[in-house]
Structures are given as structure tokens and as C-alpha cells.
C-alpha positions in Angstrom: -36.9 -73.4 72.0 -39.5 -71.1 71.8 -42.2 -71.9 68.7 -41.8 -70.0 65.3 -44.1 -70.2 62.0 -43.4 -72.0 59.2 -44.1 -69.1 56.5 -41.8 -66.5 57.8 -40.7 -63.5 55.6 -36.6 -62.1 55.7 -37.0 -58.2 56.2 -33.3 -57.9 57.6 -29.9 -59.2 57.8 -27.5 -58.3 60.3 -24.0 -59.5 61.4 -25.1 -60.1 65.2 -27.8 -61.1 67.0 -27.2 -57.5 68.9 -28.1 -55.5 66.0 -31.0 -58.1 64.8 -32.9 -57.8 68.2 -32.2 -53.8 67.9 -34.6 -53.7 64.7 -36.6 -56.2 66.1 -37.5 -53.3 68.5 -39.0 -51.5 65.8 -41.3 -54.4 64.9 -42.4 -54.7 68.2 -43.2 -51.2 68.3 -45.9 -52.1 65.6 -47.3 -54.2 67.7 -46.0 -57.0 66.2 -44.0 -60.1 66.6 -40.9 -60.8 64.9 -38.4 -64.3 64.9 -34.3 -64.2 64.7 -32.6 -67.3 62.7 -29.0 -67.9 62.5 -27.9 -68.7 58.8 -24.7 -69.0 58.3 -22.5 -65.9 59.3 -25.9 -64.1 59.2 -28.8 -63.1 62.0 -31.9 -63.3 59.9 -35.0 -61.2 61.3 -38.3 -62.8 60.3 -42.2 -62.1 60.6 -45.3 -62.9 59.4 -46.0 -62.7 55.4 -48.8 -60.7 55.8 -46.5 -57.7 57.6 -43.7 -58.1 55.8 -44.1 -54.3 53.2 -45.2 -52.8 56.4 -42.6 -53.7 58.6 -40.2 -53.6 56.4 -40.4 -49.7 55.3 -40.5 -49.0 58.9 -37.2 -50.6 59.2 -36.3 -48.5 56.5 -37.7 -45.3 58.0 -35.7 -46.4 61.0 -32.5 -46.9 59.7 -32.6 -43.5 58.0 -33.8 -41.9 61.0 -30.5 -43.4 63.0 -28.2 -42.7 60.4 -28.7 -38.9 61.4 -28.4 -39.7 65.3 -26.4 -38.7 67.1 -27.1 -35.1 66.0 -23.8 -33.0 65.6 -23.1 -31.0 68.6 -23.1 -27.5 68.5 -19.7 -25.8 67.9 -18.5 -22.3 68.8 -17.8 -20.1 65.9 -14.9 -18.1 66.6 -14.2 -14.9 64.0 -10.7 -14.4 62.8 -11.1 -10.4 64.4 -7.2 -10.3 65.9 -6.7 -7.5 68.0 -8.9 -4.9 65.8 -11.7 -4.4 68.6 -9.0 -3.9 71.3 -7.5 -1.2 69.0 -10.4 0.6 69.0 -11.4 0.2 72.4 -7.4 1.6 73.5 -7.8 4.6 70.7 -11.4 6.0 71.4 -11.0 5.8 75.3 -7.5 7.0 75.3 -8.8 9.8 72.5 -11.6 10.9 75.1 -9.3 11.2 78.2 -6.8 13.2 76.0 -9.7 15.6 75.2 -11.1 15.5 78.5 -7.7 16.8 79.8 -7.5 19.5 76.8 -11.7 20.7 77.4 -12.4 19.9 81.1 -15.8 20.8 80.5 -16.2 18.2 79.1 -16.3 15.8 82.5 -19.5 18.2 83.9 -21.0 18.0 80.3 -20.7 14.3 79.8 -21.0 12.3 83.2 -23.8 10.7 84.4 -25.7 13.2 86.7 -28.7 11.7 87.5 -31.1 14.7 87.8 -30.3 15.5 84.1 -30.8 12.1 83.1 -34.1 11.8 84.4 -35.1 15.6 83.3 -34.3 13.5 79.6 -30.3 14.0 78.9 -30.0 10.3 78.1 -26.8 10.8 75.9 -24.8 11.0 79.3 -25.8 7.6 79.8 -23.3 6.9 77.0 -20.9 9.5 77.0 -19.7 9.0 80.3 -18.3 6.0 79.3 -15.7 7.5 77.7 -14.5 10.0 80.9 -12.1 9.1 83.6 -11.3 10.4 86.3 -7.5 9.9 86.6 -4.5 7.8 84.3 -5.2 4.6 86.7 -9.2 4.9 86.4 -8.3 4.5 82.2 -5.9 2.2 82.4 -7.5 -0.4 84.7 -10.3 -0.3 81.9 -8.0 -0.2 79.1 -6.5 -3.0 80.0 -9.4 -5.4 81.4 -11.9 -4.2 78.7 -9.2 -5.5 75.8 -9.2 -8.5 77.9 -12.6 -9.1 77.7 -13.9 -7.2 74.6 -11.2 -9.9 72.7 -12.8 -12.8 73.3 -16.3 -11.4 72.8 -15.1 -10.1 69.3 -14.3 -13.9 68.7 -17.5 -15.1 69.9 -19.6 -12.8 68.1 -17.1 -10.8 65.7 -15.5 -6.8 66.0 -17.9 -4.8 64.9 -21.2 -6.3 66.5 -18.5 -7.1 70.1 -18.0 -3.3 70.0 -21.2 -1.9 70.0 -22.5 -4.6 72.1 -20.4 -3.8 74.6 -21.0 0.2 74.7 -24.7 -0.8 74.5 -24.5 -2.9 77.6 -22.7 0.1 79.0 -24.9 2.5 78.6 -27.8 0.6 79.7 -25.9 -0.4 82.7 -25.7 3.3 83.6 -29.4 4.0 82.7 -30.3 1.4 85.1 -27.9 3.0 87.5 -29.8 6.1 87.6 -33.2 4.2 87.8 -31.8 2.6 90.9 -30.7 6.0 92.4 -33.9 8.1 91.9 -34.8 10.0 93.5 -30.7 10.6 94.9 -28.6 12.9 93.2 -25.5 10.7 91.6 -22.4 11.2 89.6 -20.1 8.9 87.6 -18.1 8.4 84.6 -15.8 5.5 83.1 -15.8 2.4 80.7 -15.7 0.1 84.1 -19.6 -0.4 83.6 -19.2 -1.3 79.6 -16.4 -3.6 80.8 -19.2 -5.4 83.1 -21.2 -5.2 80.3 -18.9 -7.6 78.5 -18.3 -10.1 80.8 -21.7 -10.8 80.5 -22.0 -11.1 76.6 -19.5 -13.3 77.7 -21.7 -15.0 79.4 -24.7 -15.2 77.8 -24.3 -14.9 74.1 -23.1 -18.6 73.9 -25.7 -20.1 75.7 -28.5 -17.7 73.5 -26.5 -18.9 70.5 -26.7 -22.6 71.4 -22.9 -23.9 71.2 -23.2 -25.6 74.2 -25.8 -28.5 75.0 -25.7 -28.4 78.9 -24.2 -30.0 81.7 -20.6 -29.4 83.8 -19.0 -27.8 80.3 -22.0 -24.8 80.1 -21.6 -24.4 83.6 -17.0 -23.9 83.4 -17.3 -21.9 80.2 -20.3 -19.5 81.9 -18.5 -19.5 85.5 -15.0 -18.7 84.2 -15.6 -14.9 82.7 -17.6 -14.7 86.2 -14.9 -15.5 88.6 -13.0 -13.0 86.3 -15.6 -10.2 86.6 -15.3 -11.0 90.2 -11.8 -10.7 90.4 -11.9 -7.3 88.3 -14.5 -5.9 90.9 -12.4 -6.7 93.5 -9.0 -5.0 92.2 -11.5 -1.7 90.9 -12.4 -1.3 94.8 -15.8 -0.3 96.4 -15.7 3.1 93.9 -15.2 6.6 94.7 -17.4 9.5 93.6 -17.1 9.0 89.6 -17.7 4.8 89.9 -19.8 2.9 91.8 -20.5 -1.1 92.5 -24.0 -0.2 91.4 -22.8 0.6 88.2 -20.7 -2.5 87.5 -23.6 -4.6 88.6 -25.9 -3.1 86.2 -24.0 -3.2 82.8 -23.0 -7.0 83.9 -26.9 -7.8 83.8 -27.4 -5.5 80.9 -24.8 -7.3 79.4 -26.4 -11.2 80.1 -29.9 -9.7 78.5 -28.2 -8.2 75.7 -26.1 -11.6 74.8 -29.3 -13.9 75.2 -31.1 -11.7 73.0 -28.2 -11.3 70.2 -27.3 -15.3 70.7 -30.9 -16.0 70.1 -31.2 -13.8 67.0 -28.0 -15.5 65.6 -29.4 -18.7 66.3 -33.1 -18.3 65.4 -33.5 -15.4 62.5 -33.2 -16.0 59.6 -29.8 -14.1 58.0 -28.0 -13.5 61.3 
């Protein structure tokens, strides 16, 4: 039996010995030396009079600091947005083929051709978006872009998933055109927004912080990936109004612009 003082102070109680070595932890991080007595039901921790105010705030400090620990984890806010953003997605890119078919000008006026671009006609980065070439060209991006653009709107709510997404896209084509210079290029379509969206997908929760790490960061980031993936591979290699290129671009426009609006969510003050 190891020696102990006579003159010892009580600074805790606890129902096992477990829990009464656990504070005794904190005492020895004080560089101090602390005795455990059985009375009764009870473990008693003990020290020297002299400590005894000292260590025992720090026990206090302690158990208020545990109280608190583990933190909560993050959790995903989802906005109640229904099936508004897909609505508007579906009217204004059905609206702009209608037109397009009505004023075919329009297709020469508001694709992305490169040389104008870069002579300083940077609305076509964006209006292009909303040409297609053919029925099947819209559709394929009506329907995956609704896919997408419904779960973003949950992630980060309808009005901010919308222009996110158009954002991404017409950065996606800007970067297009940087990547082409000095080549002549043409294209038009929503496929490069759509990109763009897979990667808010991607990136906004992990900017936002509502996951810690580990295997579950890496399913939720992988799975609007393989989807991407899967949506590149039923669009084809392109044709002379889409490119690869183009899809490649507004996904990584896309993963900078959702680390950058997760971040601001998480970090400013308001967001």
C-alpha cells in the first residue's frame, strides 16, 4: 500500500475509482500529486491542504470544459425549396429554345465564338447557355440539370442554387475560350452549367463545414462525381456546339465557386 499523508483535503467525489483517477489527471497536470480513498459507496480524491483552492477550481474549469465535449457535429441544412429551381431551370431553357427556333439569329448572336469573346463580347459566355442545338441537346440538359440543380437548391437554397449554377456556367465557358486561344471555337448549351453544379455539389458542403472528415466526406463528395461522370459519358465526346472542354471547365468552376460560397456561409458574418 503505497504511503499517503495524514492531512489530506476532499476536492472530489465520484462513484468509481474510473472517474476519480480521470480528475486525478488534471491534478497531475499541475504538477501535483493527488490520493484516491474508498468511503463508503464513494471514491474520494485527496491532496495536500496547501493545493486544495487551486486544484480544486481547476477541477472545476475541467468539468465545465468536458461538459461541452464532444462538440456537436456539423449538420447539413437542407432548404424546404421543392421543385421551384427545377421549374425555372425547365421554363427559361425551354423559353430560349422556343425563341431560338422563332429568331434563329439568335444562335450566331449568342454562342460562344471565341474570337468575339476575346475581342470583349463576354455576354456570350452566358447566353449561350441558354441555346441548343437540337430537342435531344435540351432535353438531356433539362432533365440532368433538374437532377442536379435539386439537390443544390437544398444544400444551399433556390435562389442562391440558381445563379450559382449559371455563374459556374458561364465561367466554365470563359475558361473554355481561354483554353482555346488562339483557335477559333463555337458552342452553345446548359451542359457546361450542369457541370457547373455537380461541382457546387461538391464543394459547397465541404466549404460550409457539414462534414468533419473521413470515409463519409469522401461518399457524399464521390457520389455527384460518379454522376457527373456518368452524365459525360451518355452526352458523348461533343459535336461542333459542345465540347468535353467545356464540361470540364464549369465542373472546376463549379468546385471554386462552392468552396468560396460554403466558406462565406460558414465564416461571414450574416450569411
Amino acid at each position: 500500500m503505497s504511503w499517503q499523508p495524514q492531512d489530506l483535503v476532499e476536492i472530489g467525489r465520484f462513484s468509481t475509482s474510473a472517474d476519480a483517477h480521470d480528475f486525478g489527471l488534471v491534478v497531475l497536470s499541475q504538477g501535483e500529486h493527488y490520493w484516491v480513498d474508498r468511503e463508503g459507496p464513494d471514491w474520494v480524491l485527496l491532496v495536500l491542504p496547501e493545493k486544495a483552492d487551486f486544484l480544486s477550481h481547476q477541477l472545476d474549469l475541467y468539468e465545465e470544459e468536458i461538459f461541452y465535449w464532444p462538440p456537436p457535429e456539423p449538420v447539413a441544412h437542407e432548404y424546404p425549396t421543392g421543385l421551384a429551381p427545377v421549374f425555372v431551370w425547365a421554363f427559361v431553357l425551354t423559353l430560349s429554345y422556343g425563341a431560338s427556333l422563332y429568331w434563329p439569329v439568335l444562335q450566331e448572336w449568342g454562342r460562344v465564338d471565341a474570337d468575339a469573346v476575346r475581342a470583349g463580347e463576354h455576354y456570350r459566355v452566358l447566353t449561350a447557355l441558354f441555346l441548343h442545338a437540337d430537342f435531344g441537346h435540351l432535353l438531356s440538359n433539362l432533365l440532368f440539370g433538374g437532377f442536379f440543380l435539386f439537390f443544390c437548391a437544398r444544400q444551399m437554397g433556390a435562389v442562391l442554387a440558381v445563379g450559382a449554377t449559371f455563374a459556374a456556367g458561364a465561367v466554365g465557358n470563359f475558361l473554355n475560350v481561354l483554353l482555346y486561344q488562339p483557335e477559333p471555337h463555337f458552342s452553345i448549351g446548359a451542359s457546361t452549367a450542369v457541370f457547373g453544379t455537380v461541382g457546387l455539389l461538391v464543394a459547397f458542403p465541404l466549404g460550409n463545414g457539414q462534414f468533419k472528415g473521413g470515409g463519409r466526406v469522401l461518399l457524399r463528395s464521390l457520389i455527384p462525381v460518379l454522376a457527373g461522370m456518368a452524365l459525360l459519358a451518355f452526352l458523348g465526346t461533343g459535336d461542333e456546339f459542345t465540347d468535353t472542354t467545356a464540361h470540364l471547365t464549369g465542373f472546376v468552376s463549379g468546385v471554386l465557386l462552392g468552396l468560396a460560397l460554403g466558406l462565406g456561409k460558414r465564416f461571414l458574418p450574416g450569411s
